[in-house]
Backbone of each chain as nested JSON, in Angstrom:
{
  "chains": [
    {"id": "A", "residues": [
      {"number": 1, "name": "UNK", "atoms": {"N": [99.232, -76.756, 159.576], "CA": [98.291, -76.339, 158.541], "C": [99.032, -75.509, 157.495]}},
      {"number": 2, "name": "UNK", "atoms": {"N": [98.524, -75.43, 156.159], "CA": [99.375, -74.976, 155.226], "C": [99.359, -73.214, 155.719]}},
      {"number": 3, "name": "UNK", "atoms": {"N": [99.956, -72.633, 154.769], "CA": [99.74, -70.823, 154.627], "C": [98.688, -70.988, 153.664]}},
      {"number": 4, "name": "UNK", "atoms": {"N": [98.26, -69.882, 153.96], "CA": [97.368, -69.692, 151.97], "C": [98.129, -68.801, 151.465]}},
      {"number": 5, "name": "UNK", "atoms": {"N": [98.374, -69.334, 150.103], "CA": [99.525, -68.834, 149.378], "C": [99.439, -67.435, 148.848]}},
      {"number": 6, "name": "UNK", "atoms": {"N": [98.313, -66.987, 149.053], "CA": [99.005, -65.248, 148.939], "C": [98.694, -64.718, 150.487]}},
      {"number": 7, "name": "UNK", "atoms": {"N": [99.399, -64.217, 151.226], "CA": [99.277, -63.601, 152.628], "C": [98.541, -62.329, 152.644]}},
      {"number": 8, "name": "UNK", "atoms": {"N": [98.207, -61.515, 153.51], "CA": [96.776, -60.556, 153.801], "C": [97.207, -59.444, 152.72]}},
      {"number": 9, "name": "UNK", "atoms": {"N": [98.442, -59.02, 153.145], "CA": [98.912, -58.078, 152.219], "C": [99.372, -58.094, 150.936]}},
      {"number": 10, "name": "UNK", "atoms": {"N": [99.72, -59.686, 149.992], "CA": [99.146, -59.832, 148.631], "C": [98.155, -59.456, 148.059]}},
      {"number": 11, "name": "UNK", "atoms": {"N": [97.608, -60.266, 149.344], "CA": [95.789, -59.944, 148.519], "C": [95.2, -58.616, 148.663]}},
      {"number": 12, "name": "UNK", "atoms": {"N": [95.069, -58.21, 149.4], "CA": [95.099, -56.92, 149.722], "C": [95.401, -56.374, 148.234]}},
      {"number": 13, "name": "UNK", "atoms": {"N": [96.447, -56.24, 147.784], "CA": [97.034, -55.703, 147.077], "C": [96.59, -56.148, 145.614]}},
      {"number": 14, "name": "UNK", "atoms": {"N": [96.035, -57.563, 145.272], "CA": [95.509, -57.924, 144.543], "C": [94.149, -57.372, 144.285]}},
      {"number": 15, "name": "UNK", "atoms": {"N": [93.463, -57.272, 145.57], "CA": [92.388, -56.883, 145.719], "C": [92.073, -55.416, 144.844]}},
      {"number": 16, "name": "UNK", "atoms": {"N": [92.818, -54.894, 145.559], "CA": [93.137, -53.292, 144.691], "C": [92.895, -53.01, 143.539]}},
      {"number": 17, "name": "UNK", "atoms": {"N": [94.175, -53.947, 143.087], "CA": [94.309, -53.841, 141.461], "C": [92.858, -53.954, 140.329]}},
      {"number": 18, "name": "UNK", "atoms": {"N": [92.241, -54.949, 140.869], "CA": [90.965, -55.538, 140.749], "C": [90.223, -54.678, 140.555]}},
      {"number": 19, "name": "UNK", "atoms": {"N": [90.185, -54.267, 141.771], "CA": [89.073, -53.316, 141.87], "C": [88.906, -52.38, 140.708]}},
      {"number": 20, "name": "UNK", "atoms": {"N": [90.558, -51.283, 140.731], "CA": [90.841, -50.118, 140.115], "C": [90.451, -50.694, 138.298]}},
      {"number": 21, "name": "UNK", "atoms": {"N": [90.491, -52.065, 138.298], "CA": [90.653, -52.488, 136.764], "C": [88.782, -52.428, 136.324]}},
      {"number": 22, "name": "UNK", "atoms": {"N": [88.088, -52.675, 137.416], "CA": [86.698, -52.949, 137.051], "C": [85.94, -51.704, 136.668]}},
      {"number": 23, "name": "UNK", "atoms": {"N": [86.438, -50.805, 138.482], "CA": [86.238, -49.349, 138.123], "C": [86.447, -48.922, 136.683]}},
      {"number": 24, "name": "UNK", "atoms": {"N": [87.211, -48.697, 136.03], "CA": [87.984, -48.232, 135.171], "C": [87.256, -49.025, 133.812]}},
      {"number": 25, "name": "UNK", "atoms": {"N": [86.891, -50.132, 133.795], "CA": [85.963, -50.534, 132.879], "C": [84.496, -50.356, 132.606]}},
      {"number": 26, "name": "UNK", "atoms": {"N": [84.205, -50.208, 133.962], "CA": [82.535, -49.389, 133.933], "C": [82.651, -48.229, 133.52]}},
      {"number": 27, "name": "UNK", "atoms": {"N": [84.069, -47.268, 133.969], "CA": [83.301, -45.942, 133.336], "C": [84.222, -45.804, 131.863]}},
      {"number": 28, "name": "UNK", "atoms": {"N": [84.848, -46.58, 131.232], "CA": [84.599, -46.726, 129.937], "C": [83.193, -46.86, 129.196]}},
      {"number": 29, "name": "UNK", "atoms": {"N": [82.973, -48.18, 129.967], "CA": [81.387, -48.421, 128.91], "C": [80.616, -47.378, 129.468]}},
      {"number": 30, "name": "UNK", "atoms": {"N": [80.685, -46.535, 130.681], "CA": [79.481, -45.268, 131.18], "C": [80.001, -44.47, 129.934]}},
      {"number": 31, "name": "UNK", "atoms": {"N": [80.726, -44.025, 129.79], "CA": [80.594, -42.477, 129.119], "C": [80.288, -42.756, 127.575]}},
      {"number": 32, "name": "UNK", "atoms": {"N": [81.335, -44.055, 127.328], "CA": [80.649, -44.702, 125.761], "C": [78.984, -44.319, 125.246]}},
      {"number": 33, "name": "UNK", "atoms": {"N": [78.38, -44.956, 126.723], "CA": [77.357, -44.855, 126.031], "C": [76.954, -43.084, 126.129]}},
      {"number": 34, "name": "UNK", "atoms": {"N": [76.887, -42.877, 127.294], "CA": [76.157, -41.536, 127.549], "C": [76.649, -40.728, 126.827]}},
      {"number": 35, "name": "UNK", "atoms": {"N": [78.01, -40.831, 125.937], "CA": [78.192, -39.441, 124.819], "C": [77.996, -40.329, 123.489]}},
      {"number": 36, "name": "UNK", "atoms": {"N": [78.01, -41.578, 123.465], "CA": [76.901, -41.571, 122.659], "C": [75.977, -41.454, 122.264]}},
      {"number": 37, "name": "UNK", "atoms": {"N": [74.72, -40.945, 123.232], "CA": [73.495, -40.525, 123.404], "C": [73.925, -38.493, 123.062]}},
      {"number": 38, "name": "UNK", "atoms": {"N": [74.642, -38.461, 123.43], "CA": [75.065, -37.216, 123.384], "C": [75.146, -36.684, 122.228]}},
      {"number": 39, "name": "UNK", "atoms": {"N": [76.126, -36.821, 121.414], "CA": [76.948, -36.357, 120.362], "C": [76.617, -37.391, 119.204]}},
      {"number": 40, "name": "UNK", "atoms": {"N": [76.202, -38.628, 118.426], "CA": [75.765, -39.152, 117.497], "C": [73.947, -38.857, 117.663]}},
      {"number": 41, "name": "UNK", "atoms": {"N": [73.823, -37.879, 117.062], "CA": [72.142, -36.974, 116.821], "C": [71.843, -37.397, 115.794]}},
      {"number": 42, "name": "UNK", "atoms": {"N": [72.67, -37.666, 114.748], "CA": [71.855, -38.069, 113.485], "C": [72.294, -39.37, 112.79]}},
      {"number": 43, "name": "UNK", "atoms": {"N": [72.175, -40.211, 112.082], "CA": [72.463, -41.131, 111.498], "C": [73.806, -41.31, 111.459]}},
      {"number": 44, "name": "UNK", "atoms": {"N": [74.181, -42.409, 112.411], "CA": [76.1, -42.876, 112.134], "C": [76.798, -42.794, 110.603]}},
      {"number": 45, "name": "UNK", "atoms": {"N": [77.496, -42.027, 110.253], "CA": [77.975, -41.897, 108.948], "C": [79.385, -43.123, 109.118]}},
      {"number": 46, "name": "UNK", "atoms": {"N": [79.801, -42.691, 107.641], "CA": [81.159, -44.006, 107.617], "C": [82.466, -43.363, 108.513]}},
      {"number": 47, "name": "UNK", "atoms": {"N": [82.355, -41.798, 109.05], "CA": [83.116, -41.427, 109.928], "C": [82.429, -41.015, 110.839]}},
      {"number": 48, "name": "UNK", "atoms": {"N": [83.498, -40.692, 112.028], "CA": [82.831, -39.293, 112.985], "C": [83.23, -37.68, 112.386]}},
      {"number": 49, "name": "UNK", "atoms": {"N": [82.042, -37.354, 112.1], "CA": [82.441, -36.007, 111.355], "C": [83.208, -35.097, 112.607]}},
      {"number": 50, "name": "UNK", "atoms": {"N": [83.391, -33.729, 112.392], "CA": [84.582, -32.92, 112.971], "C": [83.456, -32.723, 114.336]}},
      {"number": 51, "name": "UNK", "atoms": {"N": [82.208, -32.316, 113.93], "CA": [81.363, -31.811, 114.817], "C": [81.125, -33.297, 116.214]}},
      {"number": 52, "name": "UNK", "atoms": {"N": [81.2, -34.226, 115.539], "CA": [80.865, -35.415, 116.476], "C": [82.263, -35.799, 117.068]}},
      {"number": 53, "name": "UNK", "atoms": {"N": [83.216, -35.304, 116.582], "CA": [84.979, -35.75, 117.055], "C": [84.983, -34.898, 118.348]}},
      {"number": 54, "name": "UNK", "atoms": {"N": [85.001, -33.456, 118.085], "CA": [84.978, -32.757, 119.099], "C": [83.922, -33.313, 120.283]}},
      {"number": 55, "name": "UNK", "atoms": {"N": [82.3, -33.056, 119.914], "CA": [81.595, -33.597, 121.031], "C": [82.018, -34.693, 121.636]}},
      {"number": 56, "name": "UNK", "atoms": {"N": [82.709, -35.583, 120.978], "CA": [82.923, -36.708, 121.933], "C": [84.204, -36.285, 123.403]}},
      {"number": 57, "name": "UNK", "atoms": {"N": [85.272, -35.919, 122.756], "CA": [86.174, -35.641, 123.311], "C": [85.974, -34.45, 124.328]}},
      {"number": 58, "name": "UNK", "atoms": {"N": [84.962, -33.903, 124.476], "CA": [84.244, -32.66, 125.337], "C": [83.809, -32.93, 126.288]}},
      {"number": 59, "name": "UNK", "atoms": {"N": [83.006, -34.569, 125.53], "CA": [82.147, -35.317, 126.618], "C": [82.5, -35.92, 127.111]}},
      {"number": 60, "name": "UNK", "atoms": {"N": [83.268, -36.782, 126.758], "CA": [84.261, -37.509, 127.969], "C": [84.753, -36.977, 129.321]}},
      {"number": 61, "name": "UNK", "atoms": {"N": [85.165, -35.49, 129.008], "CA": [86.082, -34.657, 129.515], "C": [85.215, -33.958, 130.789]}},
      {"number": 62, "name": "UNK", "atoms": {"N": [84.177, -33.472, 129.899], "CA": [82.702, -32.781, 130.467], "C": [82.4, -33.96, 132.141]}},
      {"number": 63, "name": "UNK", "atoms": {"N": [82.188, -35.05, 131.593], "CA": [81.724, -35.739, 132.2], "C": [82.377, -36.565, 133.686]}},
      {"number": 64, "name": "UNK", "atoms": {"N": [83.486, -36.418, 132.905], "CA": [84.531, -36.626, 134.322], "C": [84.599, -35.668, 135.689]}},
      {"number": 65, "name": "UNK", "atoms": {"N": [84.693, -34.573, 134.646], "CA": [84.77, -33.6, 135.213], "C": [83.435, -33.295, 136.615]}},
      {"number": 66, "name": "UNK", "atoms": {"N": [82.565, -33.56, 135.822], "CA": [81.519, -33.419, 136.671], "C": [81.161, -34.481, 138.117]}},
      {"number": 67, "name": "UNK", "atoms": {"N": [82.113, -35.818, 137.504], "CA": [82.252, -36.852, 138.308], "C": [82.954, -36.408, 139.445]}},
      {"number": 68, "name": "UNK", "atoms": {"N": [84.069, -35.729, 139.292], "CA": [84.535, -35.361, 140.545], "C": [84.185, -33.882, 141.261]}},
      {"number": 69, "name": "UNK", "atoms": {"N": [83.168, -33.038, 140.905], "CA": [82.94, -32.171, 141.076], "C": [81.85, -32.626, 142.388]}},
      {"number": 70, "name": "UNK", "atoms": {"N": [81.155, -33.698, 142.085], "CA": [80.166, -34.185, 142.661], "C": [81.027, -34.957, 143.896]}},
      {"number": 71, "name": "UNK", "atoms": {"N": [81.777, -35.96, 143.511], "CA": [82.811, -36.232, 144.354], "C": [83.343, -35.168, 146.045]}},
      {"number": 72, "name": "UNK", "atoms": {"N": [83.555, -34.72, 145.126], "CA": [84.502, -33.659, 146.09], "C": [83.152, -32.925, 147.366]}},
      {"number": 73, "name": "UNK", "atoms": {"N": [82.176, -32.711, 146.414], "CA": [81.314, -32.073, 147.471], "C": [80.766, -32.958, 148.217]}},
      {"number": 74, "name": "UNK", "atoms": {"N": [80.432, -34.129, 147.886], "CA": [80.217, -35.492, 148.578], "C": [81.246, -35.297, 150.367]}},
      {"number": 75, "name": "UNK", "atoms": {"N": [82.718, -35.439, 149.721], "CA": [83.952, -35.116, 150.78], "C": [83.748, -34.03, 151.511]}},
      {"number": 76, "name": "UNK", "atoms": {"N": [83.246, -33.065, 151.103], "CA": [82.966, -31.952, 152.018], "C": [81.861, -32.051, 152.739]}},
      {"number": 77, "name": "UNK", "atoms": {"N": [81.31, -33.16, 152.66], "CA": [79.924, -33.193, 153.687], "C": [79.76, -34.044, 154.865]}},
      {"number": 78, "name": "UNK", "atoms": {"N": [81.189, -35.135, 155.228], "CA": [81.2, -35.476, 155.419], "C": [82.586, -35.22, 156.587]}}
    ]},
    {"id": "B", "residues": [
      {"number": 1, "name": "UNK", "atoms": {"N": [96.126, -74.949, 165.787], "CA": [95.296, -74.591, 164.829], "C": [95.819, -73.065, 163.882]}},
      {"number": 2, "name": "UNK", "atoms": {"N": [96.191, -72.697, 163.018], "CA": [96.288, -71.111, 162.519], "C": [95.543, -70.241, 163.057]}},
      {"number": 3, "name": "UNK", "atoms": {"N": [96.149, -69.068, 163.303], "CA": [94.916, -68.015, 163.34], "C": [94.911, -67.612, 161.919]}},
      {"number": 4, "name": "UNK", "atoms": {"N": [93.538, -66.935, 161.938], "CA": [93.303, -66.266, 160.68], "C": [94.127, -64.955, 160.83]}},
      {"number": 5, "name": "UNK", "atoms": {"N": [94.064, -64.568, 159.47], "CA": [94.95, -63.447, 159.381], "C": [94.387, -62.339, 159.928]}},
      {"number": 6, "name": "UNK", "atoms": {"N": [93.015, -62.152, 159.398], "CA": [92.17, -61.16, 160.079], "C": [91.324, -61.55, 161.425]}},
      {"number": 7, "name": "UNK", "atoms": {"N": [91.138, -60.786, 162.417], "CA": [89.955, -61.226, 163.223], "C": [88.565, -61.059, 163.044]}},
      {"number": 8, "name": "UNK", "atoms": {"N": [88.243, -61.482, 163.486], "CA": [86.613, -61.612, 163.346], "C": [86.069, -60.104, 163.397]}},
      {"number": 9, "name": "UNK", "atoms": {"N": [86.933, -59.238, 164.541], "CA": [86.464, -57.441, 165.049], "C": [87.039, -56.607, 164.024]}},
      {"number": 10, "name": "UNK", "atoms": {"N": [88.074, -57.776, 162.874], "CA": [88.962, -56.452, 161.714], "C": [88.208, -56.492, 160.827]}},
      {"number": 11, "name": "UNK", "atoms": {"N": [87.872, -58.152, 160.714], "CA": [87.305, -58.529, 159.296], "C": [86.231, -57.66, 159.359]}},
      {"number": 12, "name": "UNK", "atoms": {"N": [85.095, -57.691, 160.575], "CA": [83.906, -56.793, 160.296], "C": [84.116, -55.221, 159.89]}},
      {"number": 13, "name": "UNK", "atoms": {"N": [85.142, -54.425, 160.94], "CA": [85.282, -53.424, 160.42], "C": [85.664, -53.542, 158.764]}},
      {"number": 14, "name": "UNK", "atoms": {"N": [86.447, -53.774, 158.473], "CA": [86.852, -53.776, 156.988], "C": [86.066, -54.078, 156.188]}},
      {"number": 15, "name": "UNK", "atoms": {"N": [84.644, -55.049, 156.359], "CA": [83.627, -55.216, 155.73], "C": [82.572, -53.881, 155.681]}},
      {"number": 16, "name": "UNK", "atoms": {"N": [82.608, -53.117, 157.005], "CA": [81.788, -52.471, 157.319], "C": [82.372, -50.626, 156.004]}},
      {"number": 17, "name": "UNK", "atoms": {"N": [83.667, -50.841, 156.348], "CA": [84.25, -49.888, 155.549], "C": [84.221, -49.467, 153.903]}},
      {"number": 18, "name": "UNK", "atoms": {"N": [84.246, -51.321, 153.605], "CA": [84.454, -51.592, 152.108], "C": [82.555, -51.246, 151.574]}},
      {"number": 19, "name": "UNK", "atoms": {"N": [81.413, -51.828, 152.533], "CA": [80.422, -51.556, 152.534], "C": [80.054, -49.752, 152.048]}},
      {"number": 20, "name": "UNK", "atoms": {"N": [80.463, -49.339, 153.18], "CA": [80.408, -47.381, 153.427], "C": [80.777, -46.861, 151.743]}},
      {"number": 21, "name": "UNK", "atoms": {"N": [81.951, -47.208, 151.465], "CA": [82.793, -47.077, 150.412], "C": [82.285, -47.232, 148.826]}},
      {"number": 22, "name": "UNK", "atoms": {"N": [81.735, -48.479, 148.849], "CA": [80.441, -48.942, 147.791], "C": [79.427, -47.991, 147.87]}},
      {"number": 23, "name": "UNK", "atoms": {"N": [78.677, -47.5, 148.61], "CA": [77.952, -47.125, 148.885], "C": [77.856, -46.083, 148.285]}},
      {"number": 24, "name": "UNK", "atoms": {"N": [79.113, -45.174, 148.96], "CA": [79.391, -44.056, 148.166], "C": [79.795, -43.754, 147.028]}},
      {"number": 25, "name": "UNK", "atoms": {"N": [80.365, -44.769, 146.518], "CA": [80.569, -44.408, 144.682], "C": [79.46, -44.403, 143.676]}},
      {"number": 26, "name": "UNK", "atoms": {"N": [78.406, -45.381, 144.402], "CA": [77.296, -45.722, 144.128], "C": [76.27, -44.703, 143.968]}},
      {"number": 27, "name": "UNK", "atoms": {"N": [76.074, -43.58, 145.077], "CA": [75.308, -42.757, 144.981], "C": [76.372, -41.519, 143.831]}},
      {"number": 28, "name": "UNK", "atoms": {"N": [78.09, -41.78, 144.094], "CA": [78.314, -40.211, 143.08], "C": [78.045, -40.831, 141.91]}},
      {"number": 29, "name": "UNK", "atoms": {"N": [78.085, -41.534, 141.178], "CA": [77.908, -42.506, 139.795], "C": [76.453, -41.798, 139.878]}},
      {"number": 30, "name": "UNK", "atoms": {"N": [75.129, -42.282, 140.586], "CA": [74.321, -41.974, 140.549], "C": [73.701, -40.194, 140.108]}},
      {"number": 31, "name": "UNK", "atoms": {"N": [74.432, -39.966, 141.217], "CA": [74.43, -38.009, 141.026], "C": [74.882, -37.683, 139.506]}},
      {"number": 32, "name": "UNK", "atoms": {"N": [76.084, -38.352, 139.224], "CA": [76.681, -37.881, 138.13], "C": [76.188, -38.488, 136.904]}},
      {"number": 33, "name": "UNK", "atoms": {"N": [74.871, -39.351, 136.475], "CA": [74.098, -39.934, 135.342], "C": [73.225, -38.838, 135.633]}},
      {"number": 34, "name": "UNK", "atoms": {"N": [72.354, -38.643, 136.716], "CA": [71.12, -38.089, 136.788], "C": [71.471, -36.217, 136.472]}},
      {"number": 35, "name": "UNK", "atoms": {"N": [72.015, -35.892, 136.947], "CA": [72.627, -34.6, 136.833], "C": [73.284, -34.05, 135.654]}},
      {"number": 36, "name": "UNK", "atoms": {"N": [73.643, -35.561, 134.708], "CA": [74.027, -35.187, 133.39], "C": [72.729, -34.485, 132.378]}},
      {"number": 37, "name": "UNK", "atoms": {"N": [71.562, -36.003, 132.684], "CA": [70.924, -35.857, 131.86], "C": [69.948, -34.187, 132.094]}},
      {"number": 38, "name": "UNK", "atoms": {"N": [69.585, -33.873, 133.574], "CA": [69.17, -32.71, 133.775], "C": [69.759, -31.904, 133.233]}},
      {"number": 39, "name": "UNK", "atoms": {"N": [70.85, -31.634, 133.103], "CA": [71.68, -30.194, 133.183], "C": [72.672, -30.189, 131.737]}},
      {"number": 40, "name": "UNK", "atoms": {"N": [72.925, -30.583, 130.897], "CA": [73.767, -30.689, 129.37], "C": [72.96, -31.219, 128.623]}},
      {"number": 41, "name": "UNK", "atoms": {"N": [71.942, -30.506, 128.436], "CA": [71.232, -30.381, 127.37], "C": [71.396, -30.324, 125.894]}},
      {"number": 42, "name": "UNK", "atoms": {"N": [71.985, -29.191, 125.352], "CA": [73.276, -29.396, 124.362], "C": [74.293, -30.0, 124.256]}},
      {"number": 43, "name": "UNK", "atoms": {"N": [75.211, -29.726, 123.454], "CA": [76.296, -30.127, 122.928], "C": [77.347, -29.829, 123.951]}},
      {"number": 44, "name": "UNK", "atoms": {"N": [77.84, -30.836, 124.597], "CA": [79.003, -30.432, 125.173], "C": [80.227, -29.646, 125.033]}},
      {"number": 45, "name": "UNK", "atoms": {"N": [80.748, -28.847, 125.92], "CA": [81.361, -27.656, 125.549], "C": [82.779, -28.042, 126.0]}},
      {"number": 46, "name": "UNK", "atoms": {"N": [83.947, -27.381, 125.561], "CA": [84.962, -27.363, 125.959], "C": [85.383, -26.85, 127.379]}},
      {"number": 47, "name": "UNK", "atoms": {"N": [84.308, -26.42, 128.218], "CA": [83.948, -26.187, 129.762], "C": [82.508, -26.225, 129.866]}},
      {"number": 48, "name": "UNK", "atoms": {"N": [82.393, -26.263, 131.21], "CA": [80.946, -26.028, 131.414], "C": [80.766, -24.298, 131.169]}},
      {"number": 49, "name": "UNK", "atoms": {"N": [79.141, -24.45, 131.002], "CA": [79.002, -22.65, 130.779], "C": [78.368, -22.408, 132.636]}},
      {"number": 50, "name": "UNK", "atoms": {"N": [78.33, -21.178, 132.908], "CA": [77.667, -21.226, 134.049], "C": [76.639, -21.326, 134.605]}},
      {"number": 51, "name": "UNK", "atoms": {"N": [75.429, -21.715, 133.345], "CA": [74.137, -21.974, 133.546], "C": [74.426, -23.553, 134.035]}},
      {"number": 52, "name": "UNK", "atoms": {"N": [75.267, -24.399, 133.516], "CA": [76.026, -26.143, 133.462], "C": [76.241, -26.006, 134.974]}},
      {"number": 53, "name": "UNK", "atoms": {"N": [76.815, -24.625, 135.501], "CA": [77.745, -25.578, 136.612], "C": [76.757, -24.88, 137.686]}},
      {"number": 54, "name": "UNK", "atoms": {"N": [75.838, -24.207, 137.306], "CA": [75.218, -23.669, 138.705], "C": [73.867, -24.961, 138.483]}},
      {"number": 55, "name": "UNK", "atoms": {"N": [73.795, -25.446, 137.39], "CA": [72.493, -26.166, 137.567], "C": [73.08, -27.753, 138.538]}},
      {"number": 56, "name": "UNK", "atoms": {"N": [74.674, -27.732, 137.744], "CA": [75.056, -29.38, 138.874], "C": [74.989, -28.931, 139.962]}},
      {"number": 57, "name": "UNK", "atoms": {"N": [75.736, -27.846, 140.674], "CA": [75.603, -27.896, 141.907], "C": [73.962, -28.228, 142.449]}},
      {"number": 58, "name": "UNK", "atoms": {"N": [72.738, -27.167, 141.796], "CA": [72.078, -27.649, 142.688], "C": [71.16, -28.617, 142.143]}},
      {"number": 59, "name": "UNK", "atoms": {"N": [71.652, -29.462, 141.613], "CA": [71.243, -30.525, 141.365], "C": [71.679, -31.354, 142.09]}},
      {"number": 60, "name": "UNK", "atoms": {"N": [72.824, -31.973, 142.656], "CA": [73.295, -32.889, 143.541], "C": [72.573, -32.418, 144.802]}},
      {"number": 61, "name": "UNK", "atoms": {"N": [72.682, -31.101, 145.061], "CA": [72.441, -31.434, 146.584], "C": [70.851, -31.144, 146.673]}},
      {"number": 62, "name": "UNK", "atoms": {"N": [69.635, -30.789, 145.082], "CA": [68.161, -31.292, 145.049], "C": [67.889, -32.562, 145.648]}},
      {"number": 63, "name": "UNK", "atoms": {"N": [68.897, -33.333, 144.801], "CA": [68.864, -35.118, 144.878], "C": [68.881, -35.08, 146.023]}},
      {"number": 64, "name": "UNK", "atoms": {"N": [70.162, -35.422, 146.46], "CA": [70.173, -35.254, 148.326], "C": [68.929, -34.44, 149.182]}},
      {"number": 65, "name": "UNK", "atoms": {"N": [68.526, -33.622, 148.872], "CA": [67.566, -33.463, 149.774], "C": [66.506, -33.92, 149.56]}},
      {"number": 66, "name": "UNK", "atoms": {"N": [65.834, -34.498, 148.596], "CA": [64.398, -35.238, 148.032], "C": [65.281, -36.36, 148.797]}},
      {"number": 67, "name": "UNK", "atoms": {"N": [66.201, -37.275, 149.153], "CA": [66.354, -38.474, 149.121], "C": [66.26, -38.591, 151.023]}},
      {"number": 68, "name": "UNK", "atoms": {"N": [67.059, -37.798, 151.331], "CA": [66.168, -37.18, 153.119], "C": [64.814, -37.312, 153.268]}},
      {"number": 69, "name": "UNK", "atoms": {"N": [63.97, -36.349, 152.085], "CA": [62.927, -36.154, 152.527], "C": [61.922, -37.931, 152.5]}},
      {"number": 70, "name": "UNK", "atoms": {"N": [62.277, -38.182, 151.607], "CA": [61.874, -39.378, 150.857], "C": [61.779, -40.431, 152.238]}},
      {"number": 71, "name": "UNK", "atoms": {"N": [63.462, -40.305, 152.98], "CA": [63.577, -41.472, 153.849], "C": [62.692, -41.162, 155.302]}},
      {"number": 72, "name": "UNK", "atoms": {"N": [62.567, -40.019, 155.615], "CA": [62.177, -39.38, 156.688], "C": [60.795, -40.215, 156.262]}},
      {"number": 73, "name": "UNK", "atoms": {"N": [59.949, -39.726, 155.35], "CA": [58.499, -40.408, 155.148], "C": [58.43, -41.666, 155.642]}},
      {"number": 74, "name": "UNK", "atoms": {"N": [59.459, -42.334, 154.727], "CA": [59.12, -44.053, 154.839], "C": [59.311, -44.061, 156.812]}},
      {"number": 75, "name": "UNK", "atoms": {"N": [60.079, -43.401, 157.255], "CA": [60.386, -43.763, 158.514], "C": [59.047, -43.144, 159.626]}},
      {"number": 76, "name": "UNK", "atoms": {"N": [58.579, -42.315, 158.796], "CA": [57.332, -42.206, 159.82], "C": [56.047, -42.798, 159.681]}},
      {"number": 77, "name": "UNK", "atoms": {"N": [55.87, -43.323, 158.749], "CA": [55.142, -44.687, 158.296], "C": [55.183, -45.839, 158.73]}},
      {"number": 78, "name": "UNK", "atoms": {"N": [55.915, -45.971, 159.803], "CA": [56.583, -47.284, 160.727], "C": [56.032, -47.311, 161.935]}}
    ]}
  ]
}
């Protein structure tokens, strides 16, 4: 009978990558939106003014942050 | 005939694991939308203030305990 051409620990390893790539694309589009809800309050102008530059970059930051804050206590309960 | 790479007693554990695992990112993702919108009310800050970080804490573990209480019901309803 043949092999299947990637063995447990390719895939495995493929598997991973995958994963980490999807992860990593959901919480792009998560925070996109949610500091967009955040920080664009008033009518999208032809820039992000200084006040909406900062909020964004706060919120991103904010929000991660909180991701693993929640995380971690998750780990401690367990 | 080949054996499979995995057995039938790995494959389940590893299903059972990858399951657990989902599960759990699932509910911190969860904690960490619901807990946003409760608790950063304003403009995101270059830290949380300490009204931010005392309201996440007990906000995650509110959730968690309404979600006990919640299951306990359905289970005595059976």
């Amino acid at each position: 009978m043949d092999s299947s051409p990637l063995n447990s620990a390719e895939l495995q390893h493929f598997l991973d990558q995958e994963k980490k790539k999807a992860m990593l694309n959901e919480m792009v589009a998560k925070l996109t939106n949610v500091c967009w809800d955040k920080c664009i309050t008033g009518t999208p102008g032809s820039k992000f003014s200084s006040g909406e530059s900062s909020c964004l970059s706060n919120c991103a930051q904010r929000y991660m942050d909180m991701s693993l804050i929640i995380m971690k206590s998750f780990q401690s309960m367990h």
